[in-house]
C-alpha positions in Angstrom: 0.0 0.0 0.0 1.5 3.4 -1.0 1.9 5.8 1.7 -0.5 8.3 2.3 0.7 12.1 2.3 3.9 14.0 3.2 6.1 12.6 6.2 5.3 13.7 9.3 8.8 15.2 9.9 9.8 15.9 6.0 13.8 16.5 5.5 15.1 20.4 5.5 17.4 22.1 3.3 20.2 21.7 6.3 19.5 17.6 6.1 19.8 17.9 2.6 23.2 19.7 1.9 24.6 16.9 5.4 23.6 14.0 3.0 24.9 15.4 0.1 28.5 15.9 1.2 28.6 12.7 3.8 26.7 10.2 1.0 27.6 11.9 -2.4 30.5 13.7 -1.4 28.7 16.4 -3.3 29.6 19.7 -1.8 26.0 21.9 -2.8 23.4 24.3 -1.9 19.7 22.8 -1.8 16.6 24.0 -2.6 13.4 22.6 -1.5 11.2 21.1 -4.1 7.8 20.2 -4.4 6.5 16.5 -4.1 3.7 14.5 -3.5 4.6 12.1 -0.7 8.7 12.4 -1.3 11.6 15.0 -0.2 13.0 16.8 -3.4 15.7 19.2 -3.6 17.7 21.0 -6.2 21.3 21.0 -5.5 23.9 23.5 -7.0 27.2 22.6 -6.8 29.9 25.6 -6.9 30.8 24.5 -10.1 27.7 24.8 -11.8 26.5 21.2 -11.8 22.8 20.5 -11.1 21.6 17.4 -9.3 17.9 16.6 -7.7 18.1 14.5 -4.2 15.2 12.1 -3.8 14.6 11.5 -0.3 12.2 8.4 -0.3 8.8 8.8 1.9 9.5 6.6 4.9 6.7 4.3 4.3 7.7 3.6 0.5 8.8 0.2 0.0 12.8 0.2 -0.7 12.0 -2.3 -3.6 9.9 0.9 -6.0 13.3 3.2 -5.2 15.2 0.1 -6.8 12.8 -0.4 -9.4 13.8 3.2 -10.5 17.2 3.2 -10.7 17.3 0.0 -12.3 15.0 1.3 -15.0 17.1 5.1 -15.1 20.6 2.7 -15.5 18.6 0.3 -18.0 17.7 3.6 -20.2 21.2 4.7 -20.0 22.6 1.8 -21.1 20.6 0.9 -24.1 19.8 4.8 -25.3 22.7 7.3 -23.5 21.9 9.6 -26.1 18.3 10.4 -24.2 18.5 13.5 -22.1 17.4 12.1 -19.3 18.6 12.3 -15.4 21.4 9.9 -14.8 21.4 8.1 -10.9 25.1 9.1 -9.3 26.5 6.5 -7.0 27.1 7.7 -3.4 31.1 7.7 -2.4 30.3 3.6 -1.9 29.4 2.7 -5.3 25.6 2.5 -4.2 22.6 3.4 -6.3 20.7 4.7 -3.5 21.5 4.8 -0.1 19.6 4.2 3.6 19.8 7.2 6.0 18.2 8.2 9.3 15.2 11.0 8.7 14.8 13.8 11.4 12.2 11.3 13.6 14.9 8.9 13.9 13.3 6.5 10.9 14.7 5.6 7.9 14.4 6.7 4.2 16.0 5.5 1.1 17.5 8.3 -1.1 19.2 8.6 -4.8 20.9 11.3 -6.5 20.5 12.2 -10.0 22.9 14.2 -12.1 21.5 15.5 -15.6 19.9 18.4 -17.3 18.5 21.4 -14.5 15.0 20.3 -14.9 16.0 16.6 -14.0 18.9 16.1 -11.6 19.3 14.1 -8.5 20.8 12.3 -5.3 18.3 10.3 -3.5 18.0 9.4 0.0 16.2 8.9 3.0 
C-alpha cells in the first residue's frame, strides 16, 4: 500500500546539503522542491552542476526506489543519447542509499545528475 501524504517530519534544506557531502561527497546548496509524498531538492554545486536529491517517503517500499534506478541505469545503457537524469553513485558505489530521517526513521535516497530540470541524489 503506498503511503498516504507528506512525512510527518519531511527532510530540511540543512538535512539535505549533510547527505549530500557525507553520501555523495557532493559539496552543494539545496533548494526545496515540491513532491507529492517524497523529499525533493535542487542542489547547486559551486561549479555549476545541477543534481535533484530524492529522499524516499518513509513508508515507501525500498524495492519501488530500486525499481527506478534500475530502470534510469537500463535507459542509459541501451539509449545514452536520451537527455534524461542519470542516478550518481554515493562515495560507496551505491545506487541509492539508507539514512536516518529527522524522527529517527529511515528513508532510502538517490541522486540524479542530468539536465537542471531533471537532476538528482536520493536518499532517506
Amino acid at each position: 500500500m503506498p503511503p498516504e501524504g507528506r512525512p510527518d517530519h519531511p527532510l530540511t534544506e540543512k538535512d539535505a546539503v549533510a547527505l549530500a557531502r557525507t553520501r555523495y561527497g557532493l559539496e552543494a546548496g539545496a533548494r526545496a522542491l515540491p513532491g507529492e509524498f517524497d523529499d525533493n531538492f535542487r542542489l547547486s554545486a559551486p561549479d555549476g552542476r545541477l543534481f535533484v536529491l530524492k529522499a524516499m517517503h518513509p513508508g515507501r517500499d525500498r524495492g519501488l526506489v530500486d525499481l527506478q534506478c534500475a530502470a534510469l541505469r537500463h535507459i542509459e545503457g541501451r539509449a545514452p543519447h536520451l537527455p534524461l537524469p542519470r542516478v550518481v553513485p554515493t562515495t560507496a558505489g551505491e545506487a541509492l542509499t539508507v539514512a536516518p530521517g529527522p524522527d529517527g526513521t529511515s528513508t532510502a535516497t538517490r541522486s540524479k545528475h542530468g539536465n537542471a530540470s531533471a537532476t538528482r541524489p536520493c536518499s532517506r
